[in-house]
C-alpha positions as CSV (number, residue, x, y, z in Angstrom):
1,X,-218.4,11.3,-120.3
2,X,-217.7,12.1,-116.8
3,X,-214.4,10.1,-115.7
4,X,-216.1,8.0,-112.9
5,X,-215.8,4.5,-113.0
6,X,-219.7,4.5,-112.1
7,X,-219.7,0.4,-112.9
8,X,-216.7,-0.4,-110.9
9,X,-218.1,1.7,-107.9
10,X,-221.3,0.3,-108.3
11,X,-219.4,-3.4,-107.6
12,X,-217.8,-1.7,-104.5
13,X,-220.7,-0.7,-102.9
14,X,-223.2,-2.8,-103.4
15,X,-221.2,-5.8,-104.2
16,X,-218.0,-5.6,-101.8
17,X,-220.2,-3.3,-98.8
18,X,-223.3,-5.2,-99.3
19,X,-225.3,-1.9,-100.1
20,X,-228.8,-1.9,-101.5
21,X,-229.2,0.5,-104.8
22,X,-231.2,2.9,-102.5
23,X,-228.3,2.7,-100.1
24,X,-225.3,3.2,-102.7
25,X,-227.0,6.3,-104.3
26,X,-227.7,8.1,-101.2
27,X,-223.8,8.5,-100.5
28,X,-221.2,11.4,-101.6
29,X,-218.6,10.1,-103.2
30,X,-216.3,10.8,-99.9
31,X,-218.6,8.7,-97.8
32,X,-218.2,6.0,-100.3
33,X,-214.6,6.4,-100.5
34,X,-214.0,6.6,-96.6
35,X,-216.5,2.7,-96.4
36,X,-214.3,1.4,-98.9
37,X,-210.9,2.2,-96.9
38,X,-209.4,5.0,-99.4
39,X,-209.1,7.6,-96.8
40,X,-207.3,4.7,-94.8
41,X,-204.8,4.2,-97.4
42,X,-202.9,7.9,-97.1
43,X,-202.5,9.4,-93.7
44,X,-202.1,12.9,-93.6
45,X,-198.7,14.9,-93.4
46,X,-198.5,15.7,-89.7
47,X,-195.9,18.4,-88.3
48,X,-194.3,15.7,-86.3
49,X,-194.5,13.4,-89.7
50,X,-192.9,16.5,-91.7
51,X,-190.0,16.8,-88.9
52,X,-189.0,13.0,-89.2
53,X,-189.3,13.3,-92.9
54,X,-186.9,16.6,-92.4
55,X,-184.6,14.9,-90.0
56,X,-184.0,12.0,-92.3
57,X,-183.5,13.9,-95.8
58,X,-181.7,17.1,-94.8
59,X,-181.3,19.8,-97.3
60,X,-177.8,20.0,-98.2
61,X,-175.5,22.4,-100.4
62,X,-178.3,25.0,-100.2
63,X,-176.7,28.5,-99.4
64,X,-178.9,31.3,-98.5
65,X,-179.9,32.3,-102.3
66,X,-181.4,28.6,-102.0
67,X,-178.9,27.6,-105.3
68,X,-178.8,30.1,-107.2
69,X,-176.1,31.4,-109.3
């Protein structure tokens, strides 16, 4: 058994996009995922993303050794 939810994604895509059989088969499963929005759903970590993510949870009580005894 593979893992893939191949009756769910058949739903998606031909269901939910409107897709014909011919249609749904002829995508990779990233082109499917980008139609149905999951590529939406995570933006990537950008440095300026990292930096606000930095500013507002600073490392604290770290010495140089990074903690250790």
């Amino acid at each position: 058994m593979s893992g893939i939810d191949w009756p769910g994604l058949m739903r998606a895509g031909m269901g939910r996009l409107g897709l014909t059989p011919d249609q749904f088969w002829r995508l990779s499963p990233v082109e499917l995922r980008i139609m149905l929005g999951a590529e939406a759903a995570v933006p990537p970590l950008t440095r300026a993303r990292l930096e606000e993510l930095a500013a507002a949870y600073p490392d604290q009580g770290k010495g140089k050794d990074h903690g250790r005894d």
